[in-house]
C-alpha positions as CSV (number, residue, x, y, z in Angstrom):
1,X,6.1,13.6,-2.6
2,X,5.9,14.6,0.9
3,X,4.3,12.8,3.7
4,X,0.8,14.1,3.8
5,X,0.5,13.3,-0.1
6,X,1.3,9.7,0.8
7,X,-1.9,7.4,0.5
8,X,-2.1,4.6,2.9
9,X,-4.9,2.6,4.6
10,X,-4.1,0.3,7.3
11,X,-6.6,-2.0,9.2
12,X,-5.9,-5.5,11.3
13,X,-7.0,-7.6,8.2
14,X,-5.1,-5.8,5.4
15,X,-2.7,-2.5,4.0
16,X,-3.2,-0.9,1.0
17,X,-0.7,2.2,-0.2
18,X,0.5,3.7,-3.5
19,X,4.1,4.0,-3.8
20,X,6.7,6.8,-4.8
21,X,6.4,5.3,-8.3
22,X,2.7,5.1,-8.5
23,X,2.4,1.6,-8.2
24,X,-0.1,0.3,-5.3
25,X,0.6,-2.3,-3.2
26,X,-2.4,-4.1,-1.2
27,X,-0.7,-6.9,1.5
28,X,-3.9,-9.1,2.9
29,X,-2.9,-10.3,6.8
30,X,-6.2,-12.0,7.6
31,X,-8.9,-13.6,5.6
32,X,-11.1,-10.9,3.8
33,X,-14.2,-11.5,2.3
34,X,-15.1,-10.9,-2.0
35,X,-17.1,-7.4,-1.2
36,X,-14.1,-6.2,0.6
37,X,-11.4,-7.3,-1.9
38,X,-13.4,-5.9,-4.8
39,X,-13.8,-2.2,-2.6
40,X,-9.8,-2.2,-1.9
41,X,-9.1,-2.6,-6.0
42,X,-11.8,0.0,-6.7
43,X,-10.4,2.5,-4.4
44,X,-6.8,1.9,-4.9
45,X,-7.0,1.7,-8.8
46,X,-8.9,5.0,-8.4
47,X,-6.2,6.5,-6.0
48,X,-3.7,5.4,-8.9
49,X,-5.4,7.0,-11.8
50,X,-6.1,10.5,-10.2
51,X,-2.1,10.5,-9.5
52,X,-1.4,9.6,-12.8
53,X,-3.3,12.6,-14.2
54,X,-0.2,14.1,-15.7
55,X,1.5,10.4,-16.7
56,X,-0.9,8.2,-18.3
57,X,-0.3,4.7,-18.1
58,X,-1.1,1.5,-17.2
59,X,-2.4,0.7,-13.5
60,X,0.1,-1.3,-11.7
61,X,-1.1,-3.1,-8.5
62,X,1.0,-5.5,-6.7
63,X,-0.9,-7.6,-4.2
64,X,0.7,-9.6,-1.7
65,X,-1.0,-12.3,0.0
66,X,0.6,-15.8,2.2
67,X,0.2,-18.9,0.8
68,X,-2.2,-21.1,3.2
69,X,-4.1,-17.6,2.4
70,X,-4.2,-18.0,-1.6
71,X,-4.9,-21.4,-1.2
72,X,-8.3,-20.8,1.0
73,X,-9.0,-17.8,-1.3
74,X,-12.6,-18.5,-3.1
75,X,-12.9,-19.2,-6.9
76,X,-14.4,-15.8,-7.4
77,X,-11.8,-14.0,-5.9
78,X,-8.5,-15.9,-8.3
79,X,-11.3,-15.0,-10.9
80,X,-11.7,-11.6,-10.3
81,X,-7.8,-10.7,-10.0
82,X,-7.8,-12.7,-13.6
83,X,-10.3,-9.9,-14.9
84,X,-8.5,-7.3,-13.3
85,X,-5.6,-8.4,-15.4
86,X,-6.9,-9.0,-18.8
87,X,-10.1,-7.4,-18.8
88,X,-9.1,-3.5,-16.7
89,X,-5.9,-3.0,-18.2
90,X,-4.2,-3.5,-15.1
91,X,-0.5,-4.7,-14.8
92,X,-1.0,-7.4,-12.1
93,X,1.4,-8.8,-9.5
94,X,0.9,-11.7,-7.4
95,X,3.5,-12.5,-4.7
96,X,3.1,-15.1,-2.8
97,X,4.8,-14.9,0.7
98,X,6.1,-18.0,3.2
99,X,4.7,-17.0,6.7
């Protein structure tokens, strides 16, 4: 995979990217609100599935997040990365990370 074929958003509130092995990563830096978190999983688990094309699978999304953000995050958000998981067939990382 060369450079250009690299998929990568970056703004000052969050970074979302698919790695060599097809897994995408999203890494939240600053409070985001529900409508934005929702749009970053739609596009990324599309991004996923249209390089998957030729390797079927299961979606992998590892999203990383601090801790003093996780524990502001709203009920509907921890909700909605529950129905990600068992409801989208997504395989679903959480990583907590000490700031």
């Amino acid at each position: 995979m060369n450079e250009k074929d690299v998929f990568v958003r970056k703004t000052a509130n969050y970074r979302i990217w698919v790695d060599e092995a097809g897994a995408g990563r999203i890494r939240v830096l600053k409070r985001i609100n529900f409508k934005t978190l929702v749009a970053l999983f739609e596009e990324l688990h599309g991004e996923i599935k249209k390089r998957a094309t030729g390797n079927p699978g299961k979606v992998h999304i590892i999203f990383y997040i601090s801790k003093s953000l996780y524990d502001e995050m709203s009920v509907n958000a921890k909700e909605f990365l529950g129905f990600c998981q068992s409801c989208m067939g997504i395989k679903f990382e959480l990583v907590l990370m000490e700031m």
